[in-house]
C-alpha positions in Angstrom: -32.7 -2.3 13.6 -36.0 -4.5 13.8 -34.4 -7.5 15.3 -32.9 -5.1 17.9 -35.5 -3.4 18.4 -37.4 -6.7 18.8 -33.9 -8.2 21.0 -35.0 -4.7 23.4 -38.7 -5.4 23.2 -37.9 -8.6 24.8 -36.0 -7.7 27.6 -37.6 -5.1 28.4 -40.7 -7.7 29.0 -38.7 -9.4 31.0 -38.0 -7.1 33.3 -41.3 -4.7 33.2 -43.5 -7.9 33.3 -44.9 -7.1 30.3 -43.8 -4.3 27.3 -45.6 -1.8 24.8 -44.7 0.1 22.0 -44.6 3.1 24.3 -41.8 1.5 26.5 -39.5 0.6 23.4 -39.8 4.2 22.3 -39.2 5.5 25.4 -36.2 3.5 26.4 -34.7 3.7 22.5 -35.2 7.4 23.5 -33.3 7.1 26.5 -30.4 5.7 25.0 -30.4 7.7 22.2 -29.6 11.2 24.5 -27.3 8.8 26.2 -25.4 8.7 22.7 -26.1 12.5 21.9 -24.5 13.4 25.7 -20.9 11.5 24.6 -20.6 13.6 21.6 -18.6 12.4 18.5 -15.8 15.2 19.3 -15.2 13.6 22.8 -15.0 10.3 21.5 -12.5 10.8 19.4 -11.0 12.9 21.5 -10.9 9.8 23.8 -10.2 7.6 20.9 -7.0 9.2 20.0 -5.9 8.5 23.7 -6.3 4.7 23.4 -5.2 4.4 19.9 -1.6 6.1 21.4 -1.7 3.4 23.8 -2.0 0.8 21.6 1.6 0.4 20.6 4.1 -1.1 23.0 6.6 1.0 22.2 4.1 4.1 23.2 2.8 2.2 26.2 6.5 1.6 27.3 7.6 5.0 26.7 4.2 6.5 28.9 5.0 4.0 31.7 8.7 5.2 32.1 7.5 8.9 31.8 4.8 8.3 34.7 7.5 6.4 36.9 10.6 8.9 36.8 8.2 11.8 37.9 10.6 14.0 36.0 11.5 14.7 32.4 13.8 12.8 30.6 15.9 13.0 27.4 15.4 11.7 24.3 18.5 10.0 24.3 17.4 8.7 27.9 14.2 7.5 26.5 16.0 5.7 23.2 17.5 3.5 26.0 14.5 2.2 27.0 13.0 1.0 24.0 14.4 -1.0 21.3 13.3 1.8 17.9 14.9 3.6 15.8 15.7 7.5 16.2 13.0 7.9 13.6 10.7 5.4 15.5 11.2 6.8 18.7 10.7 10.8 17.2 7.7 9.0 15.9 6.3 7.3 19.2 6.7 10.7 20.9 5.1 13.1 18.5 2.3 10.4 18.9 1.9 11.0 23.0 2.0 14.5 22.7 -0.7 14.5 20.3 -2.5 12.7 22.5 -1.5 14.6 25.3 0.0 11.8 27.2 3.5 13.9 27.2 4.6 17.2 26.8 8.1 17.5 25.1 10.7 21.0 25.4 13.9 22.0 23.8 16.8 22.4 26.7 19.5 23.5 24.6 20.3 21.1 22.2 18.3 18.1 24.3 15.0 17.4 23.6 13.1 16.3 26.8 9.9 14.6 27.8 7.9 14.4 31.0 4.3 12.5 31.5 1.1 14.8 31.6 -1.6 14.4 34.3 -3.5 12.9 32.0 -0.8 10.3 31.5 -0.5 9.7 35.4 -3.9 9.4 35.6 -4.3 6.8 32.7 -1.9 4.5 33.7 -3.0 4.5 37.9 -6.2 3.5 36.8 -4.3 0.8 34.9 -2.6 -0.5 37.6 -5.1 -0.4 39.7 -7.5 -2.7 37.0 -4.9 -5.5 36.4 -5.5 -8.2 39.4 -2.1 -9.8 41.0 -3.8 -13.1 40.6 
């Protein structure tokens, strides 16, 4: 903590001109109600969301969700992506967790569609990936 406390002292000299003890505490105080305001439930609330996006298989299965607008079966889905039954039972249990897709019985189908949260997720992916 001292050396960043120190690393802090220094920029904050750097851009104030010249730093005190007061201005340290008050900007370690800052930052600390900056931490407070995330909230450990959020983040891993927010974590769990990534961490099901980790995994191509996941990502994949997300991506096809968001683009067919509509649910699809399980056995449509098991096309897609090279897993087992087990694997792909697996993948999905993990997206609904996360609340990337919701899942229903019809009959004796199981089928899947992408939440908003999903749709949302992966626009703002697109829209951060450059053509270049």
């Amino acid at each position: 903590m001292a050396q960043t406390t120190e690393r802090l002292r220094r920029y904050l000299d750097d851009e104030l001109g010249e730093c005190r003890d007061e201005d340290v505490e008050r900007r370690l105080d800052e930052l600390g109600t900056l931490e407070a305001a995330l909230g450990s439930a959020q983040v891993d609330a927010e974590l769990g969301v990534v961490s099901a996006l980790s995994n191509e298989t996941r990502y994949t299965l997300v991506r096809v969700l968001v683009a067919a607008r509509e649910e699809l079966c399980v056995c449509e889905l098991n096309a897609v992506v090279d897993v087992t039954e087990s694997g792909l039972s697996h993948a999905l249990s993990k997206l609904v967790d996360a609340g990337l897709a919701d899942g229903r019985q019809d009959g004796r189908w199981k089928k899947y569609r992408a939440t908003n949260r999903a749709v949302a997720l992966v626009t703002v992916l697109e829209g951060s990936v450059s053509d270049e």
